[in-house]
C-alpha positions in Angstrom: 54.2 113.5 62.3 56.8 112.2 60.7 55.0 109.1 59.1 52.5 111.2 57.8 54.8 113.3 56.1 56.4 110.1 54.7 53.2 109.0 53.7 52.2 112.0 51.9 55.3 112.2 50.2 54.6 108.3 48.8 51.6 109.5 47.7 52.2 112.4 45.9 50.6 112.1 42.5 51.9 111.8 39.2 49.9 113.3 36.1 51.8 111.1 34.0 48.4 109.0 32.9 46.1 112.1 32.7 49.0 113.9 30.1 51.9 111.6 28.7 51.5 108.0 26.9 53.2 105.4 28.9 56.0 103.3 26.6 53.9 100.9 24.5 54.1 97.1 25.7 55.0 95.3 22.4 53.3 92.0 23.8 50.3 93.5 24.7 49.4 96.8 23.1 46.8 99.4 24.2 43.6 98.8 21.9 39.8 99.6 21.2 36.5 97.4 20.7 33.4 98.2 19.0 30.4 96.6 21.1 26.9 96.0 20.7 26.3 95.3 23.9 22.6 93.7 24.9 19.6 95.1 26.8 16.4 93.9 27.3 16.0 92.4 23.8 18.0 95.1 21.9 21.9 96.5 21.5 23.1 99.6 22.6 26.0 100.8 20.8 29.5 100.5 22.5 33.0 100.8 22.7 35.6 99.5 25.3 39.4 101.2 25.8 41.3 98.2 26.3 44.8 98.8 28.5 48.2 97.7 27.2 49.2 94.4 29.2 48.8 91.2 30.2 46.4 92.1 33.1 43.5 91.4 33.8 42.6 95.0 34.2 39.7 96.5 36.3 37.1 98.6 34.0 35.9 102.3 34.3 32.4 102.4 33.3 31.2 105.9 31.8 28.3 106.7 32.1 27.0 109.9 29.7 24.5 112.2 31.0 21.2 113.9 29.1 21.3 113.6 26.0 24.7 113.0 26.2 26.6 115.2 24.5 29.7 115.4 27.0 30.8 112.0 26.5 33.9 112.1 29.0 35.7 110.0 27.0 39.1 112.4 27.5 38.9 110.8 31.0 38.4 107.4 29.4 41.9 107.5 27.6 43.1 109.3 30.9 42.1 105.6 33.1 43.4 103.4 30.2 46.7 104.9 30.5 46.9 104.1 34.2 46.2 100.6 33.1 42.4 100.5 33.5 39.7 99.3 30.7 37.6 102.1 29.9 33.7 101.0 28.7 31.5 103.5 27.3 28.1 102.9 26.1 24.7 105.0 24.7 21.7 103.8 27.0 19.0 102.3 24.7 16.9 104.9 22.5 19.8 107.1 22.6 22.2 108.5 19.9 21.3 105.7 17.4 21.1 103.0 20.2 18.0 100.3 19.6 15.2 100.5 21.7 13.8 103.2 23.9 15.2 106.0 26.3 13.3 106.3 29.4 15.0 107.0 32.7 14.0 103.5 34.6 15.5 102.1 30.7 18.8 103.9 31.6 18.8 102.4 35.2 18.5 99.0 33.8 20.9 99.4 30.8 23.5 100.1 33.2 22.9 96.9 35.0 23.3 95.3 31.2 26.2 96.5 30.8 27.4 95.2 33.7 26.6 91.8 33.4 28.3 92.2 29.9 31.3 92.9 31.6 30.9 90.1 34.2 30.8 87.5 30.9 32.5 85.2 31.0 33.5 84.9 27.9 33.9 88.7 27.7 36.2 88.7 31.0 38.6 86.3 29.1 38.5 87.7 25.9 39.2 91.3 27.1 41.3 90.1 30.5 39.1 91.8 32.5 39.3 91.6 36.3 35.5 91.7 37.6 36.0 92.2 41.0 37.9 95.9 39.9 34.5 98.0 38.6 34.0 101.6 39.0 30.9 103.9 37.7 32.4 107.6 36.1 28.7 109.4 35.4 28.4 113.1 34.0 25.3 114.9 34.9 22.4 112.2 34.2 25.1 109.3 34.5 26.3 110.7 37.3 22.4 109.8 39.0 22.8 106.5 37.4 26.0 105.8 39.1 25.1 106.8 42.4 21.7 104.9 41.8 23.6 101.8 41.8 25.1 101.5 45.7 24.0 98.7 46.2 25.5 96.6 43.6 28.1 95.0 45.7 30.6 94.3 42.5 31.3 97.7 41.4 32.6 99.2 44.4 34.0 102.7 43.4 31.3 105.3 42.2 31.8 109.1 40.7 29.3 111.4 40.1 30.1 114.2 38.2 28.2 117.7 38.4 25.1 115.0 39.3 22.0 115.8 38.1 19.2 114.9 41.0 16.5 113.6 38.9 14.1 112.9 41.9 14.7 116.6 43.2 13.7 117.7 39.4 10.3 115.1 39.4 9.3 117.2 43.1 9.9 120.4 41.6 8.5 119.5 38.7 5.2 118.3 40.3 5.4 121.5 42.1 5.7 124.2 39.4 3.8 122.6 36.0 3.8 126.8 35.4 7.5 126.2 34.7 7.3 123.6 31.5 9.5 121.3 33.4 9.0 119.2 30.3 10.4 121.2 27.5 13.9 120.3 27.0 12.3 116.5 26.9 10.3 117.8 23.7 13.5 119.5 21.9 15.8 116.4 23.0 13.0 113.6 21.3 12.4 116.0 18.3 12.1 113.5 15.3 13.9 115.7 12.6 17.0 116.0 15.1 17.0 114.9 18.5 19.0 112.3 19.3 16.9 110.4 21.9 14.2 108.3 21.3 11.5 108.3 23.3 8.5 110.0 24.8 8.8 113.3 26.4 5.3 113.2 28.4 6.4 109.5 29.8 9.7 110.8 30.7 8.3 113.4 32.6 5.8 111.6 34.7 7.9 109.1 35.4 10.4 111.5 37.2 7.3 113.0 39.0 6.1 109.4 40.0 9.8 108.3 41.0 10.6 111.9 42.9 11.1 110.3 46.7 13.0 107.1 44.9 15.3 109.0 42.8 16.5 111.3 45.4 20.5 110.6 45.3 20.9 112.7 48.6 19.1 109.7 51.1 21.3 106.9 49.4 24.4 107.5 52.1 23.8 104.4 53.8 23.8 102.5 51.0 27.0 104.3 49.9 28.8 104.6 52.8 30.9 101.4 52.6 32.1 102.3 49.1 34.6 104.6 47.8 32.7 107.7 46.2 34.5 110.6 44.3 32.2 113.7 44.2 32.7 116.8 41.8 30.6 120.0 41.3 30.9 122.8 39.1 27.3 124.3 39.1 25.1 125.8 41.6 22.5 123.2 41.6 24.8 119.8 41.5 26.8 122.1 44.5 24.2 122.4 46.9 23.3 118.3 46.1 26.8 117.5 46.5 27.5 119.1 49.7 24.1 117.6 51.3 25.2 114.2 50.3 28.7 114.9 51.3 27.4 115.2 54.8 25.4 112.7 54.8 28.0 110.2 53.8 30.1 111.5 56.5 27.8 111.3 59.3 27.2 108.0 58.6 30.6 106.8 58.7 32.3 106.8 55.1 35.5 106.5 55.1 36.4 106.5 51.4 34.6 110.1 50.3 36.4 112.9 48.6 34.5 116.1 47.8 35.4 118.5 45.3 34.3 122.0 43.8 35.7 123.5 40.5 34.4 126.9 39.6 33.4 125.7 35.9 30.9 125.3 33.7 28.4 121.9 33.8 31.1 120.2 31.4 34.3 121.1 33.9 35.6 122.8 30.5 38.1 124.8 32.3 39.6 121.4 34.7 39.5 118.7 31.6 43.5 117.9 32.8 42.6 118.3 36.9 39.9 116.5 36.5 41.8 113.3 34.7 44.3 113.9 37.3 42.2 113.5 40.2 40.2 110.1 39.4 43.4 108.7 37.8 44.1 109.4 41.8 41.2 108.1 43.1 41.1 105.1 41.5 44.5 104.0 42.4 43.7 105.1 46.5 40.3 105.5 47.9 38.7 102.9 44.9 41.6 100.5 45.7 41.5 100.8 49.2 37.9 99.1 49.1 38.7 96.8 46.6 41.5 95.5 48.2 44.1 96.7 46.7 47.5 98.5 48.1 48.4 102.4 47.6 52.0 103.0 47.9 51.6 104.5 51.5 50.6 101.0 52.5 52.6 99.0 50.2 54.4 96.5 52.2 51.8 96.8 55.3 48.6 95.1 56.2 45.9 95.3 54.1 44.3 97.2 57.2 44.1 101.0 56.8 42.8 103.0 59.8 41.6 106.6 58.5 41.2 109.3 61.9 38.4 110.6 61.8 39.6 114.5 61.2 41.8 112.8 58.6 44.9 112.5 58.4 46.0 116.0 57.9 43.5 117.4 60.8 44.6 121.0 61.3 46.8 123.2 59.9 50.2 122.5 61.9 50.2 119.0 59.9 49.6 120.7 56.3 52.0 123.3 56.6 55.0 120.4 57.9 53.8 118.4 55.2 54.1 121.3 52.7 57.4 122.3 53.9 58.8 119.1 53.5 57.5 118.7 50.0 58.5 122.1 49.1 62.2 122.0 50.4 63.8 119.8 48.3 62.0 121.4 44.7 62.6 124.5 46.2 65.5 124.7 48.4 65.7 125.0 52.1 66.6 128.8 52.1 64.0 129.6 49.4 61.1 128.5 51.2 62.2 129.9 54.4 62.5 133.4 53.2 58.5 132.4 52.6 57.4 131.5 56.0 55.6 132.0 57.7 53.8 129.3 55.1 49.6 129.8 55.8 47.6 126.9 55.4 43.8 127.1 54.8 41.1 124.3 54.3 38.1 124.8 51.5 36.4 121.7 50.8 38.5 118.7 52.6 41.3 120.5 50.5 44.7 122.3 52.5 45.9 125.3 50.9 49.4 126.1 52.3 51.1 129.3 50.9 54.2 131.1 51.6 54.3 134.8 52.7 56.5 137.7 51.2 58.2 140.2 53.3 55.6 144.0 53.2 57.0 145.9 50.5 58.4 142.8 48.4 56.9 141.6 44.9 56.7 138.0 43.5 55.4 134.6 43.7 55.4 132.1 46.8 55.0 128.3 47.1 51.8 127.1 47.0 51.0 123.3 48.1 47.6 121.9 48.2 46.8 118.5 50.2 43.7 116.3 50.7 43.0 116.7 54.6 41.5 113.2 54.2 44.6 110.6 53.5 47.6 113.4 53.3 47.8 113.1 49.2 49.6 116.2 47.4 47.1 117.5 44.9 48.9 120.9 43.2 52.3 122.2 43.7 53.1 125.3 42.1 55.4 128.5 42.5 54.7 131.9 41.6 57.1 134.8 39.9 
């Protein structure tokens, strides 16, 4: 018990990089790129966040969702701050991009930009580390992202509020009635859409790629990798619990599953959400790429996750609570609170503090990833 206190308490997370701006390194400043970045005999407009030192630096790729108009790019300067490269691209045939947008286009554009990033001449010119690559997609990008699993150099994959375009082609092929087509038709408009491209191809291509594009049978291919799931609508919930089990069942070790209540662009969680893959990145995404967390800093590289986690029932999460809680607190405090109630939602402890019947105020709250023990929230009400 008492190393897993210790480790959660190494592991307690900073939003430093998601809110403050780190002292600037004088040698080696934070910058930004413009990019054209080729694709299949085209250029898709770019831009790359470059981190402040020497490095090299592992790169965050963003991928944008349909049309794109949440372009994450909050989260970008979120990752650069905790010393990642951030790239961000518009797939071809979108928002003024060369080219043509289809959804096998997108698909392949990604795997452009990746071997733009694996240069090189780009890798010294930017001092990128190619062996440190993870995929961020929103909605659409978040399919993307998940679509690649097996590429065995970008390791870490998010998919945020992921839309499941093979579920929409079968329910599309199912209910024509329903004009599954029609936001195609406004988003390709030629007076103001801002993707180029055919609306009727896009659809049928969704329809003929339904079983294919289905990112809920892609566990095996994911389960070796470190995956960062988030949901915030009802649709992209349902997916992301289906695939949650999935990866699970078949062994994954590196998953973390999240709900927000929130709309499709997490506009409620912009902060939490930096946060949490500023997290991610430097634990479960390091973990497979071989790097060290600070709970294993000074070990073996080896890292043996139980399989109920490492917070596995409540006893655990309200002894790790309390001893995160004393010293903010003080011993007395939080012991007028007990007796502290811990309950799990979504591999996430809860553990709050109880008030005498009769008495009004706040009490300690402490939430904690059952998975690898992390603090997520500390808070105290009044």
């Amino acid at each position: 018990m008492r190393s897993i206190i210790f480790a959660a308490l190494l592991l307690a997370p900073s939003l430093a990089a998601a809110q403050a701006d780190p002292p600037r390194d004088a040698a080696n400043p934070p910058g930004m790129e413009e990019l054209k970045i080729p694709s299949h005999g085209t250029r898709m407009n770019g831009l790359i966040y470059l981190a402040q030192g020497a490095g090299p630096h592992g790169v965050v790729v963003f991928l944008h969702g349909y049309p794109g108009n949440e372009r994450n790019l909050d989260l970008a300067q979120a990752v650069r701050r905790a010393g990642w490269h951030a790239l961000y691209f518009d797939y071809r045939g979108s928002w003024g991009s060369g080219g043509t947008f289809g959804f096998q286009n997108a698909l392949d554009d990604v795997g452009a930009a990746l071997a733009w990033l694996r240069d090189p001449a780009n890798v010294t010119r930017f001092r990128i580390d190619p062996t440190r690559v993870a995929l961020v997609g929103h909605s659409m990008g978040g399919w993307l992202a998940l679509q690649y699993a097996a590429d065995p150099g970008a390791a870490c994959t998010v998919a945020l509020d992921a839309w499941n375009l093979g579920a929409f082609g079968k329910n599309a092929a199912e209910h024509p009635e329903r004009d599954p087509g029609a936001y195609f038709r406004e988003t390709t408009d030629a007076e103001s859409g801002p993707i180029r491209g055919d609306a009727a191809a896009m659809l049928r291509e969704t329809i003929a790629n339904a079983a294919r594009w289905d990112y809920t049978t892609l566990a095996p291919a994911l389960r070796n990798r470190a995956v960062l799931l988030a949901a915030s609508t009802r649709e992209a919930e349902g997916f992301r619990v289906a695939l949650t089990q999935s990866l699970r069942s078949a062994g994954a070790a590196h998953v973390r599953s999240i709900h927000y209540d929130d709309d499709h662009g997490f506009s409620a969680h912009r902060f939490a959400l930096a946060g949490e893959l500023v997290r991610w990145l430097g634990s479960d995404c390091a973990a497979v790429q071989g790097g060290r967390t600070a709970a294993s800093a000074g070990s073996s590289q080896h890292n043996y996750v139980p399989p109920d986690g490492v917070v596995p029932d409540s006893a655990t999460a309200v002894a790790i609570a309390e001893a995160v809680l004393v010293p903010i607190y003080g011993r007395r405090q939080i012991e007028s609170e007990r007796p502290l109630v811990a309950r799990l939602q979504d591999d996430r402890w809860s553990v709050m503090g109880s008030l005498p019947r009769g008495m009004r105020g706040g009490v300690a709250e402490v939430e904690i990833s059952r998975p690898d023990g992390r603090i997520l929230r500390i808070t105290h009400g009044r």
